[in-house]
DODOKE-705736 format. One line per field, with one value per residue: x, y, z of N, C-alpha, C, CB in turn; residue in one letter; residue number from 1. Coordinates in Angstrom, 3 decimals. Each point is the difference from the previous one (the first is absolute). Glycine has a CB too. Layout:
N
n_c1 = (X	...)
n_c2 = (Y	...)
n_c3 = (Z	...)
ca_c1 = (X	...)
ca_c2 = (Y	...)
ca_c3 = (Z	...)
c_c1 = (X	...)
c_c2 = (Y	...)
c_c3 = (Z	...)
cb_c1 = (X	...)
cb_c2 = (Y	...)
cb_c3 = (Z	...)
type = (A	...)
seq = (NUM	...)
END
This chain:
97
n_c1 = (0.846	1.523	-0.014	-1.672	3.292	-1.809	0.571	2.205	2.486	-2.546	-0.886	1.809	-0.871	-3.697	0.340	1.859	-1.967	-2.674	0.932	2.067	-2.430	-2.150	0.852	0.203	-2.326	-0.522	2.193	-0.530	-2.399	0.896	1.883	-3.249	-1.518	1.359	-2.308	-3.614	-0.308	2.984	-2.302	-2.333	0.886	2.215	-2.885	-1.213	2.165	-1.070	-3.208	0.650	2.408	-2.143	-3.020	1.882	1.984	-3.377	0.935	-2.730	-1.266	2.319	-3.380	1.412	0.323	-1.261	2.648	-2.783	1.913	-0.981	-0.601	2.970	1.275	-1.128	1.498	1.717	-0.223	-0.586	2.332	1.880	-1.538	0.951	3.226	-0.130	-1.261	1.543	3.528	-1.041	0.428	1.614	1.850	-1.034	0.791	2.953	0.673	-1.561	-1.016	-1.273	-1.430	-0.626	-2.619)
n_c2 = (-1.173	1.932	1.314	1.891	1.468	0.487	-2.561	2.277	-2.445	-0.325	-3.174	-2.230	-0.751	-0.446	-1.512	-1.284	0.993	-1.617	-3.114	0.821	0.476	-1.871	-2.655	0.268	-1.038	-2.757	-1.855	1.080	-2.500	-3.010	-1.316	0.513	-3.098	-1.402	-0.434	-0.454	-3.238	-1.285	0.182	-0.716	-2.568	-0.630	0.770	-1.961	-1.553	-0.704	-1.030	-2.337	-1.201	-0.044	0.391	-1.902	0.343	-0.577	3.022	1.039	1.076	1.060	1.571	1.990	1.511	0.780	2.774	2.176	2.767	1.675	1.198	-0.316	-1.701	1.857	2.130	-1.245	-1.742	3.109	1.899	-2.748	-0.677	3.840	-1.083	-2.550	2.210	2.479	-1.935	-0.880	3.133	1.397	-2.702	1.050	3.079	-0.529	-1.769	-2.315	-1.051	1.406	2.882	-2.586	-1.096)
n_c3 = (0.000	-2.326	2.898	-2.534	-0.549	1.766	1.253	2.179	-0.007	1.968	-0.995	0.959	3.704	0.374	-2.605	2.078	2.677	-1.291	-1.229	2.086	1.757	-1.798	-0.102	3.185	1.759	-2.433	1.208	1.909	-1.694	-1.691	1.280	1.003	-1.669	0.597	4.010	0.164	-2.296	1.277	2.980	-0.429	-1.349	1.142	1.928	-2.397	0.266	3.134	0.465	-1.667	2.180	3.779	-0.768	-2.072	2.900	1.927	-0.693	1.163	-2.643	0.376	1.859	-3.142	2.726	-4.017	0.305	-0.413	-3.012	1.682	-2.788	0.668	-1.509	-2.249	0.897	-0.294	-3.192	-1.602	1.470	0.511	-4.017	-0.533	0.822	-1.777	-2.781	0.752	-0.246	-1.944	-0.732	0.878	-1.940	-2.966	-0.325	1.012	-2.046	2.312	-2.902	-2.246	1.625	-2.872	2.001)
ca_c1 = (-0.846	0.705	-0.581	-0.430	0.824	-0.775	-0.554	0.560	0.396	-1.053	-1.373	0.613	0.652	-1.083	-1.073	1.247	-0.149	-1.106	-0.133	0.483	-0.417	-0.494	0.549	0.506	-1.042	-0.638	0.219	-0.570	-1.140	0.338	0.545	-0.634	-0.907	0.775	0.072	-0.924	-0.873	0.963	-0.455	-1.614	0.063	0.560	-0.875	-1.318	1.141	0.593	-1.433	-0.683	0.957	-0.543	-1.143	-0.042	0.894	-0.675	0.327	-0.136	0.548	0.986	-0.603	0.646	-1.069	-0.209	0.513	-0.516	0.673	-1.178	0.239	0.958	1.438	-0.243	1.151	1.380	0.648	-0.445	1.140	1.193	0.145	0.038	1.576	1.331	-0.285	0.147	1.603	0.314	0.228	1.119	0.941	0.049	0.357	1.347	0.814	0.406	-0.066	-1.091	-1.034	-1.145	-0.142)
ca_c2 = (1.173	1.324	1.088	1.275	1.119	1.076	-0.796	-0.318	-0.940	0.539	-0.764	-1.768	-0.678	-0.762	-1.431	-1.613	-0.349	0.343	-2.056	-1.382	-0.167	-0.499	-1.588	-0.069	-0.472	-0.873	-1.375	-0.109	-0.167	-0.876	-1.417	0.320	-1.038	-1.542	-0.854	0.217	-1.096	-1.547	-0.557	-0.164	-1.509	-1.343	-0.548	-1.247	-1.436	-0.350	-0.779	-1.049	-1.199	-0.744	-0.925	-1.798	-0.909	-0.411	1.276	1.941	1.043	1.182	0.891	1.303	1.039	0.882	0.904	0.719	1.183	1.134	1.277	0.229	-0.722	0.155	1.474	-0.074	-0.727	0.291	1.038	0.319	-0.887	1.616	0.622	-0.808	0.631	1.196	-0.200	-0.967	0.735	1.138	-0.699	-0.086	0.606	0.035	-1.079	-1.078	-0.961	0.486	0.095	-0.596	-1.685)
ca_c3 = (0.000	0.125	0.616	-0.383	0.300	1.166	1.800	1.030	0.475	1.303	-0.674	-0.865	1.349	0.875	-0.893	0.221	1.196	0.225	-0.275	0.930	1.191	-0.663	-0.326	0.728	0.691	-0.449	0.929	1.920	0.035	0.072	0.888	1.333	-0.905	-1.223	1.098	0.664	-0.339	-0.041	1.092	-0.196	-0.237	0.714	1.272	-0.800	-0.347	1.361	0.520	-0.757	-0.246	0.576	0.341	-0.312	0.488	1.599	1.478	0.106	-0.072	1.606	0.099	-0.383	1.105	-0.534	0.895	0.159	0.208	0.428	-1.151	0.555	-0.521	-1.472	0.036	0.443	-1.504	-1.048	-0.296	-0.036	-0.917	-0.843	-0.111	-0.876	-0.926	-0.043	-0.247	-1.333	-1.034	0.496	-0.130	-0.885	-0.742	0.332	-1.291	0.593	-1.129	-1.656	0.641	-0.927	0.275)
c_c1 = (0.888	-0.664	0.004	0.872	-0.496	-0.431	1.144	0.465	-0.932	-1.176	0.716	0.705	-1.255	-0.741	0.632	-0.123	-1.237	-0.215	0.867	-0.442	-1.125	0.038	0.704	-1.084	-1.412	0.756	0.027	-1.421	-0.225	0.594	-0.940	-1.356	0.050	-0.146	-1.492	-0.679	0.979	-0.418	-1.383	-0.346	0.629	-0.801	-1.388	0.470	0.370	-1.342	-0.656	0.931	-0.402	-1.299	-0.237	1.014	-0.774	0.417	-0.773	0.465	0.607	-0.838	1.351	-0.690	-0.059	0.358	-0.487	1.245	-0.835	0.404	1.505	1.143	0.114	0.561	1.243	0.311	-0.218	0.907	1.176	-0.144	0.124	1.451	0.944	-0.322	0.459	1.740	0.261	0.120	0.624	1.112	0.233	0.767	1.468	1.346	0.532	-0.587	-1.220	-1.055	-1.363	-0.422	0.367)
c_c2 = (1.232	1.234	1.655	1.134	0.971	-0.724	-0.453	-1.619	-0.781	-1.410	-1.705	-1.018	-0.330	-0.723	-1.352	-0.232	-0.730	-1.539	-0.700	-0.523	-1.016	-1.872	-0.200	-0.949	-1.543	-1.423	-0.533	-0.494	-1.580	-1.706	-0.104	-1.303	-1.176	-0.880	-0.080	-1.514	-1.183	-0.242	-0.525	-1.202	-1.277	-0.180	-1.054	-0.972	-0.433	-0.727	-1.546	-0.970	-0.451	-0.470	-1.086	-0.649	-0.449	1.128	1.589	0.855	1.136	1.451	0.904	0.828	0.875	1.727	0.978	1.662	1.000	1.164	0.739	-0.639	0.121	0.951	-0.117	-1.074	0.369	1.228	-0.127	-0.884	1.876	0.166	-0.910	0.279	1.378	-0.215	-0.354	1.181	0.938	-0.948	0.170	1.287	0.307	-0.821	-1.431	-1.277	0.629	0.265	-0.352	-1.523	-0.564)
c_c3 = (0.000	1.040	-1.025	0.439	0.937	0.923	0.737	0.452	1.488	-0.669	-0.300	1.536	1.116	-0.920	0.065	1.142	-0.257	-0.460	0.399	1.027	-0.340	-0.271	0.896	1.463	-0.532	0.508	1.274	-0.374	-0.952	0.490	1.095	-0.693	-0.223	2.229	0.977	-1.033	-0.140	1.655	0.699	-0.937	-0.087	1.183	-0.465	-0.358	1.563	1.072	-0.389	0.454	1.610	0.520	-0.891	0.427	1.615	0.537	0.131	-1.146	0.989	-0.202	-0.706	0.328	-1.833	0.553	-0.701	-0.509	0.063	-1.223	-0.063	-0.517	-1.231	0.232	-0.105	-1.214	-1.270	0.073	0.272	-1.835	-0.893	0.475	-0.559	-1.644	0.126	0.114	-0.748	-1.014	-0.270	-0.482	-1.497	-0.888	0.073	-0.310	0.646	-1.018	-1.051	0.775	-0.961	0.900	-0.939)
cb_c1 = (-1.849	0.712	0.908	-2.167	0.791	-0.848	-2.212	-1.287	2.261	0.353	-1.347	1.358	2.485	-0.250	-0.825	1.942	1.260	-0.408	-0.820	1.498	0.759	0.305	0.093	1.615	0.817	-0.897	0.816	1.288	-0.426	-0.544	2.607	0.847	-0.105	3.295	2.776	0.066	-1.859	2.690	1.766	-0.335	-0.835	2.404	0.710	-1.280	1.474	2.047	-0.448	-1.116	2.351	1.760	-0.980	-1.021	2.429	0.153	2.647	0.554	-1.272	3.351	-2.005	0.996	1.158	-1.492	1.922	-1.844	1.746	-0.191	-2.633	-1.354	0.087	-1.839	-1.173	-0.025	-0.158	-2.414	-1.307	1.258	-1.572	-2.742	-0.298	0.335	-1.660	-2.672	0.473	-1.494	-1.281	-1.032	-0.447	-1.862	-2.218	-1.461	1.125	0.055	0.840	0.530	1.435	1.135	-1.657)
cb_c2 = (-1.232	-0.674	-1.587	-0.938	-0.323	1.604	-1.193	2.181	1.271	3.782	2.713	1.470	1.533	1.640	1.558	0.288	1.810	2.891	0.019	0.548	2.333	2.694	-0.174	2.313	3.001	1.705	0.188	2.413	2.976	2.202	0.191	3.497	1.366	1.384	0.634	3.275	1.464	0.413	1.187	2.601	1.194	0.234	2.579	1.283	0.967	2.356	2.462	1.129	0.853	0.573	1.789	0.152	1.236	-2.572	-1.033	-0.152	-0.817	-0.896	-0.716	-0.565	0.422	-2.116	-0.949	-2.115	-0.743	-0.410	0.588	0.457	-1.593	-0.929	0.922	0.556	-1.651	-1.191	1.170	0.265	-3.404	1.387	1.303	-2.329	-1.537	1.064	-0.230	-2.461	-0.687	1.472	-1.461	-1.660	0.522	0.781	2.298	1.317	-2.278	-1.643	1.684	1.180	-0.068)
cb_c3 = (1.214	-2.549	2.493	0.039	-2.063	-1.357	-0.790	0.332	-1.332	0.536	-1.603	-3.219	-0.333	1.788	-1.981	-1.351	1.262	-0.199	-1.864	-0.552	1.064	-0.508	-2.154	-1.518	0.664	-1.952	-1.387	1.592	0.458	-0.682	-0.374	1.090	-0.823	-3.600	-0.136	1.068	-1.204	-2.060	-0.146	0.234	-0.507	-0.733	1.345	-0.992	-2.628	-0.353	-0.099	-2.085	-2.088	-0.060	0.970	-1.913	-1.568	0.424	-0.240	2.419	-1.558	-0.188	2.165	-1.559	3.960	-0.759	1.040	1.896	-0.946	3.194	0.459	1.620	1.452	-1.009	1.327	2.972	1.055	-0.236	0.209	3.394	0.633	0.152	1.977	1.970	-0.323	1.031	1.313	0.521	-0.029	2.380	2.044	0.790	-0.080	1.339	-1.384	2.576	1.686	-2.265	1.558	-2.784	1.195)
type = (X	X	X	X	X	X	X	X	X	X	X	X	X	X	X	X	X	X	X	X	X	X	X	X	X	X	X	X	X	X	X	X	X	X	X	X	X	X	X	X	X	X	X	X	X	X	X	X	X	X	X	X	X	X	X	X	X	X	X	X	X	X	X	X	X	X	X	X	X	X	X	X	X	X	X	X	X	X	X	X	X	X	X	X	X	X	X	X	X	X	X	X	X	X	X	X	X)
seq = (1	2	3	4	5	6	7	8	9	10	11	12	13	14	15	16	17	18	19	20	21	22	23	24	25	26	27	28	29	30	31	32	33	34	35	36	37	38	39	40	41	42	43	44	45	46	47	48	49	50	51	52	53	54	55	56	57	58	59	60	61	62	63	64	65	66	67	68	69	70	71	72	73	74	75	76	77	78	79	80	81	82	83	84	85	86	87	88	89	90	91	92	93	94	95	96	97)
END
């Protein structure tokens, strides 16, 4: 993508910010997903295998996060993004995908 002689660097650097965060947060949500239904359906594989083997099923408490803890892991997850990319722009490595 070329940039337009007259458009500020400013602009072009938060639109890169703006999708990297973006894709960024997408695979967070993602893996967060992927792992939520693999475990969810290994626990159904795991139920089925011992109610035809005779045994119990094992109790899974279920842990409760409050709003609160959400905060604190969404914004600190924002400042490491917010370092990563700084790193980036500073050449430590490519800031293409």
């Amino acid at each position: 993508m070329q940039a337009n002689p007259s458009t500020p660097n400013v602009q072009l650097s938060s639109l890169a910010e703006i999708t990297y965060r973006a894709f960024q947060w997408g695979k967070n949500t993602f893996g967060l997903a992927h792992k939520a239904f693999s475990s969810r359906a290994l626990g159904l594989m795991e139920d089925f295998w011992l109610s035809t083997s005779g045994q119990p099923s094992r109790f899974r408490p279920q842990i409760k996060v409050t709003e609160q803890t959400l905060k604190i892991v969404r914004d600190r997850y924002e400042q490491l993004l917010m370092v990563d990319w700084q790193d980036a722009e500073q050449g430590y490595y490519p800031q293409g995908l």
